[in-house]
N, C-alpha and C positions, 0 to 999 in steps of 0.2 A: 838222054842222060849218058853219062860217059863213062865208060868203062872204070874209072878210078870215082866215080860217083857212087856206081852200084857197090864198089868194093865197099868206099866207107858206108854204106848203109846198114852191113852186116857187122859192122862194128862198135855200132851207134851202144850198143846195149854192153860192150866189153871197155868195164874201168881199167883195165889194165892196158889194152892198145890205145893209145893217143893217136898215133901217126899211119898214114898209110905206109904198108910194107912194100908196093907196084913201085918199079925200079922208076926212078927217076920222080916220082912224086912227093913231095914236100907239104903237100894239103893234110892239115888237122883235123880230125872232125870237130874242133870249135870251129873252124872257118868252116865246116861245111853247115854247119848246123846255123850258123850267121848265115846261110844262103849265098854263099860267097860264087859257088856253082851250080847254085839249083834254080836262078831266077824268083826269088821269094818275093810274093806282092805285101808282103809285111816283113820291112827288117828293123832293125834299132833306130836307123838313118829315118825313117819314115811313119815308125809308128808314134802313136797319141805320146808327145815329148813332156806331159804332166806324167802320164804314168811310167816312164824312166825313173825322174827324178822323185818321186812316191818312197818315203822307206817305213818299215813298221817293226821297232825296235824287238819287242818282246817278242817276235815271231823270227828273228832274225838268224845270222850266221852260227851263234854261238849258240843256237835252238838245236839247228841243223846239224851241230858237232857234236849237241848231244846226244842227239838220234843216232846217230854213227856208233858213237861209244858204248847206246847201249847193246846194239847187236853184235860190238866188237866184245863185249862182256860175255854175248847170249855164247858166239860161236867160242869160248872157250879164252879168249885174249884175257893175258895177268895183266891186271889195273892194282895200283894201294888204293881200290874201294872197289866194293862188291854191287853198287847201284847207281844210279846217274838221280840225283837229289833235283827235279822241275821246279825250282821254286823262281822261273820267270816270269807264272802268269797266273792271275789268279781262278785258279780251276780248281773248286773244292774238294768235290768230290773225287776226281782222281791223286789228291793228296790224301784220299782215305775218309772221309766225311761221308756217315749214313745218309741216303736220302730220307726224307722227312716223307712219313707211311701217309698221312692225308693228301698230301700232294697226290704221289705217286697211286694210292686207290682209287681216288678224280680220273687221273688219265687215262690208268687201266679203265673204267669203266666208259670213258668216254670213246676210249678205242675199239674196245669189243663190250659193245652195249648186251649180248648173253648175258655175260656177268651180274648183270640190275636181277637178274633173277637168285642170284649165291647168296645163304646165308653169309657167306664168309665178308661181305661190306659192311658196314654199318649204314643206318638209313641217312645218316647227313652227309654222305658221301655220295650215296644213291641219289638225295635230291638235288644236289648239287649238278652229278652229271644230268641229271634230263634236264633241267634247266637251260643246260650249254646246247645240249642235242637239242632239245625244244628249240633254238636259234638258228639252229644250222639246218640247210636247205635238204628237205629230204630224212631231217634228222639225223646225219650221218657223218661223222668229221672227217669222211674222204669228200666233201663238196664245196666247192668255194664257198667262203663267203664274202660279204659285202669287203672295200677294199682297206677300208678303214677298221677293220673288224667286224664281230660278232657284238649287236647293237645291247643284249641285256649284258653283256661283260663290259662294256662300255660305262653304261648305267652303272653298276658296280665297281669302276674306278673312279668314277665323278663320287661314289658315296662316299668311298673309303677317302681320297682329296677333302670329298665336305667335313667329314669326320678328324682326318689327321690336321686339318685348318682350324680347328675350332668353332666349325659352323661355316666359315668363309662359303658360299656357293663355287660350283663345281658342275659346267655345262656340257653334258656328256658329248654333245655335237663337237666338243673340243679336244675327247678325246682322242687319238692315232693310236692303236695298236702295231704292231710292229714283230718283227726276228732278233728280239734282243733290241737294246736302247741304240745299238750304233745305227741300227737301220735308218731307225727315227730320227735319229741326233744327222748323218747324212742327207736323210729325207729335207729336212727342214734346214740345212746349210745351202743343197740349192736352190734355192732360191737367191741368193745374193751371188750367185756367179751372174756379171754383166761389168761393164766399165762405164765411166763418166764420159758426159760430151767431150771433154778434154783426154781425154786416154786412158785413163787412170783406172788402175786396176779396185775392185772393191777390197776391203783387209778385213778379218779377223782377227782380234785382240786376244792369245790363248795363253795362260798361265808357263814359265819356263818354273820350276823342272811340272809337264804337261804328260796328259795321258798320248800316247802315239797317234792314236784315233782320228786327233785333232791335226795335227801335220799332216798325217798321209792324204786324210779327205782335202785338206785347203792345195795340197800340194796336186792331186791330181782333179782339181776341181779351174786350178791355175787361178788362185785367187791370192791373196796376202798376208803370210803369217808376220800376227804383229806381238810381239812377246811383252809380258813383264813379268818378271823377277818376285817370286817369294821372298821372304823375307825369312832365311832359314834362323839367323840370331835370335830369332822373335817366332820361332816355334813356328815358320814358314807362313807366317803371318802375311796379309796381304795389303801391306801401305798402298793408299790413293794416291800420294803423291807417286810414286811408281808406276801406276795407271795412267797419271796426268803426263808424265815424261813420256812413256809410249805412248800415246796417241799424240802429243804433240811431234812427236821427230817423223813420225807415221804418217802426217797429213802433209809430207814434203813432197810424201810420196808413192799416196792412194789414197781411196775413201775408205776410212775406217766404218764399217757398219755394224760389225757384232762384237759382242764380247762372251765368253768362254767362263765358265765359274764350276770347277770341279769342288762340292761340294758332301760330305767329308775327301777331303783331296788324295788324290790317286798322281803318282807316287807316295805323296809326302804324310800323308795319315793326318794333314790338319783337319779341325771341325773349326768353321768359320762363330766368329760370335753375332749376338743380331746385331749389334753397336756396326760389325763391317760391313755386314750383310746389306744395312739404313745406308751406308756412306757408297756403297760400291751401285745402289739403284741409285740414286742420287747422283754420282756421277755418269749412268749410264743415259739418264734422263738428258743434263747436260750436254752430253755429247752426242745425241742422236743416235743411240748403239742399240741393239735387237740385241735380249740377253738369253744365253742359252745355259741354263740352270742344271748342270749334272751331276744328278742329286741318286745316284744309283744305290750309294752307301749309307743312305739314311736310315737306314736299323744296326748299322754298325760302329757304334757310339761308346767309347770304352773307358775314356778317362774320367775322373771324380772332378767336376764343375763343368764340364763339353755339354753340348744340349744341340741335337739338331734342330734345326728354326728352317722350314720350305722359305723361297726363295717368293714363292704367290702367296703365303701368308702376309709378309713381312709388306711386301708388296702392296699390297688390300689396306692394309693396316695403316700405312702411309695416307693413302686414302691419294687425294687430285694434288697433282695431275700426273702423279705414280701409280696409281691404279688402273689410270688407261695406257698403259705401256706393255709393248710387243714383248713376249718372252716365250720363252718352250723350255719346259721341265720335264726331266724323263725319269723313269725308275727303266731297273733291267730284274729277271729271275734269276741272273745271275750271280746275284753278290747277295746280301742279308745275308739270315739267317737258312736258305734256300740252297743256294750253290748250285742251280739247277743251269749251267753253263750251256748244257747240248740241246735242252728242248727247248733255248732259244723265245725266250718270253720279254714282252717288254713296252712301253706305251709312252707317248708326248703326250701333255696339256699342253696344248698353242693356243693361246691368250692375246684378246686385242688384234688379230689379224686383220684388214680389211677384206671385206667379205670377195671380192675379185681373186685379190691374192690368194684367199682362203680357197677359192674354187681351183685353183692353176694347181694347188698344192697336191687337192684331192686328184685332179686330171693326173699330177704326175704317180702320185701313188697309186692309183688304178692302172698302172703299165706294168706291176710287180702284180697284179694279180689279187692277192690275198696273202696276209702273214699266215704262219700255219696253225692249223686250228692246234693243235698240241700245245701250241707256244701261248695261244690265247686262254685254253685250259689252266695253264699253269699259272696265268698273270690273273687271270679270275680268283682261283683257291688262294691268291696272293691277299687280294686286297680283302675276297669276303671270306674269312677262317671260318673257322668251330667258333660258336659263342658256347659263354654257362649254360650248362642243360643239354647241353646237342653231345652224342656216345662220343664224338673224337675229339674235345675238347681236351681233356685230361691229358691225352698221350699227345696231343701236337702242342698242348704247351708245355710241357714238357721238357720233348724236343726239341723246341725253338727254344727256349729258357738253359738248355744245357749246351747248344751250340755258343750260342755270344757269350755266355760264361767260362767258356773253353778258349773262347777266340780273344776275350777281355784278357784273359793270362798267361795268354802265348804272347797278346799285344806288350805287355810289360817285361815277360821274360825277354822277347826278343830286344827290347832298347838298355833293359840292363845290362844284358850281355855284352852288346856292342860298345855301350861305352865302358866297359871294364877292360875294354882291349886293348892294347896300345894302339895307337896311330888310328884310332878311329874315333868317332862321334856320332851320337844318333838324337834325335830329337823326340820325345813322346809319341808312342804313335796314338792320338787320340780319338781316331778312329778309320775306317777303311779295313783294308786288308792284306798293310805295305806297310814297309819300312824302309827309307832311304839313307843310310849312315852315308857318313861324309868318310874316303881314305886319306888321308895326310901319304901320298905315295914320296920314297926318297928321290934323289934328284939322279940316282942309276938308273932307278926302276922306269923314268920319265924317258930319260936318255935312247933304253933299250927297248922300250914303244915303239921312239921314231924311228930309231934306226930299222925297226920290222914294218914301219908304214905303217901303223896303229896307233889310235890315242891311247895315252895311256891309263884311261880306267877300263877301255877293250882289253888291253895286255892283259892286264890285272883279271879281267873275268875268267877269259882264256885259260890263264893259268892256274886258279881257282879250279874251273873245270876239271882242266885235265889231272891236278894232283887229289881231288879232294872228289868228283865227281857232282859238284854244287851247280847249276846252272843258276845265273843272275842276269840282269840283263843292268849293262854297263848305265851310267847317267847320263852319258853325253845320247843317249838313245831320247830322253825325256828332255833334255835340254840343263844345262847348270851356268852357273856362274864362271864365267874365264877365271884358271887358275884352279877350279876345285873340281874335285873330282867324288865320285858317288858312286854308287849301284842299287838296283830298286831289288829286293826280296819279300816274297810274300812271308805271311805268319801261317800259314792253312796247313804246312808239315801237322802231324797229328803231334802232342806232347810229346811222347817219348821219341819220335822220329827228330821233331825240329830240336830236341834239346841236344840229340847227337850231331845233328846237323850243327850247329851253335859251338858247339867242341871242335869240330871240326875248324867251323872258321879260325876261331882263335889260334888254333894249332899254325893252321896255314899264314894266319897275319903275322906270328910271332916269328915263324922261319921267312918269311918273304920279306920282312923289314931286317932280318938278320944277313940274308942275302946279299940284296939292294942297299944297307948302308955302307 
């Protein structure tokens, strides 16, 4: 290593030197850290070029400047706001949302099994946990288990499925437990990474404006995102004839195989009706598509005539030759009435697979091992609650009962709001946990984007950000219609928090359109 190498290495950790100070040297340590002098067997040039091109909106730049800003707050830096407002992603509980006491007494007990002995549990929390231990190898939820999960949690998602269908069956060998639904929702996309004898890459048909999730995996999966367009006039409604324009311009060029159906939809807080739900299997039957059902927000249902309808009800219900059709549905512990984002809970019903495929799927999920038992804990107390008569019944519904009726009124104050603003528009959010308004930005404020190399609903957050402390994450992150511009914000601020948040924006849109016109 060379003299001017070792220097910048002691530099690597100081933000304030960029440059070496060794006389006659011009090396940055960006260049050194790009390997430019170190001989690196992974550089930019070389490494996996799907995961370059990979981006993930809500986790992105304008995350990373919020993180900044709040340690520029911590160590004393004057801001015009006292807090950095995360309303990029939806994480409940660290927008202030109690966790729900049954959940969290399961876990505890599942963790440190002592506790089965404490007055302080109730007994349906207690039977609950040895049940789960009773599955686990050794009894104990530091042990793997099976790779597909813990086989009686399993059983008890196929119920709760039997149950929330209307009887429909529910074959628990079809269940996949999982680290949260993305696992799953990935798990179950590779499979379609391959190309045609003719070259042609396989496509994915995924909602524009789309949760990220779905870009980043197709993008470093190097498969092909094939968009269609909501229908924001129409409450982001989802016309087939839209589906039919995309896959038709799609097959110029790749094999269309799946399609994507974010259901209550994430950004846009639609809830599909069954009328689209019939037309959208029907055309997926048509076209030979694997439908991937992500249905994560199905207890978060807020509008007065919305109804969520599962996607393998409707399905069933159709009856042949809709009923023998490939599909995967997933729930996450993340979103409901739960918020349980960090213990990472979450489960596929994979429907219709052929039994080959169905074995490659399980080989490949046995390379991760096991999802973690905490995460399958939590997706258990999901599907099988307190029933009448059991001591926790009362106080978990309750709290569930007073979550989504909090979340139901923050859903309406946040679209009131926005469209009482000038230059903005919001559309119902009728359910999820999002709201996507539309900005009417003026044609300065577009101007003074490019000129900064930024689109300009980026500019627009940026500057939101830094004057007001709001973090959003801009629309072109999700995907929009050319010409319009958005930004995705959660509702999960607590009431008095989001309503000041809510003041805020307004404040900000009124001087930033006074600005910019």
């Amino acid at each position: 290593m060379s003299k001017c190498s070792v220097r910048h290495l002691s530099l690597l950790g100081s933000p304030l030197k960029r440059r070496c100070f060794l006389k006659g040297c011009n090396m940055s340590t960006t260049a050194l850290l790009n390997g430019s002098d170190m001989g690196r067997v992974v550089t930019l040039d070389n490494m996996n070029p799907h995961l370059r091109v990979m981006e993930y909106a809500v986790r992105g730049p304008l995350v990373i400047r919020a993180s900044q800003i709040e340690k520029e707050l911590a160590s004393g830096v004057k801001k015009p706001f006292s807090e950095v407002i995360k309303a990029n992603i939806g994480d409940a509980h660290a927008m202030g949302q109690s966790p729900i006491t049954f959940i969290r007494q399961v876990v505890a007990l599942v963790s440190y099994p002592v506790l089965l002995d404490s007055p302080d549990f109730p007994d349906d929390c207690k039977e609950r946990a040895r049940v789960i231990l009773g599955g686990c190898k050794g009894g104990s939820a530091g042990a793997y288990t099976d790779s597909c999960g813990i086989e009686v949690i399993r059983r008890h998602v196929a119920a709760y499925i039997e149950k929330r269908d209307g009887g429909i069956p529910s074959d628990y060998s079809n269940i996949i437990l999982s680290n949260g639904a993305s696992e799953s929702i990935r798990a179950v996309m590779k499979l379609l990474i391959n190309k045609s004898k003719d070259g042609l890459n396989n496509g994915v048909m995924i909602p524009k404006p789309q949760y990220p999730l779905y870009s980043a995996s197709i993008a470093e999966y190097g498969l092909e995102q094939l968009n269609y367009y909501l229908d924001e006039d129409n409450g982001w409604g989802l016309d087939i004839s839209e589906l039919e324009r995309s896959v038709n311009e799609a097959r110029k060029r790749c094999n269309p195989r799946a399609i994507v159906i974010i259901n209550p939809g994430n950004p846009t807080g639609q809830v599909l009706s069954r009328q689209n739900i019939e037309d959208v299997i029907k055309f997926a039957h048509r076209e030979k598509l694997f439908i991937f059902a992500d249905e994560v927000y199905q207890e978060n249902v807020y509008a007065k005539g919305s109804q969520f309808h599962s996607f393998k009800k409707v399905l069933m219900e159709l009856g042949e030759p809709y009923s023998g059709m490939e599909m995967a549905s997933f729930l996450s512990s993340s979103k409901g009435y739960m918020g349980e984002c960090g213990l990472r809970g979450g489960y596929a019903e994979v429907i219709n697979l052929d039994p080959k495929v169905r074995a490659v799927l399980e080989k490949s999920i046995s390379a991760k091992l096991c999802p973690t038992v905490i995460g399958q804990t939590v997706m258990d107390v999901i599907v099988n609650p307190p029933v009448p008569g059991e001591p926790s019944y009362d106080l978990f519904m309750s709290q569930k009962k007073a979550v989504l009726e909090s979340l139901s009124q923050r859903a309406t104050m946040v679209a009131e709001t926005f469209n009482s603003i000038p230059k903005m528009k919001c559309n119902i959010v009728q359910g999820a946990m999002y709201a996507f308004p539309q900005i009417m930005l003026p044609e300065k404020a577009i101007e003074k984007a490019k000129s900064l190399g930024q689109a300009p609903d980026v500019f627009y957050a940026f500057q939101l950000l830094e004057k007001t402390g709001i973090c959003v994450v801009p629309g072109s992150g999700f995907g929009q219609r050319p010409g319009t511009y958005h930004f995705r914000t959660t509702i999960l601020p607590q009431p008095e928090k989001l309503k000041m948040m809510l003041e805020k924006f307004r404040e900000f849109q009124t001087d930033f359109i006074r600005e910019y016109s």
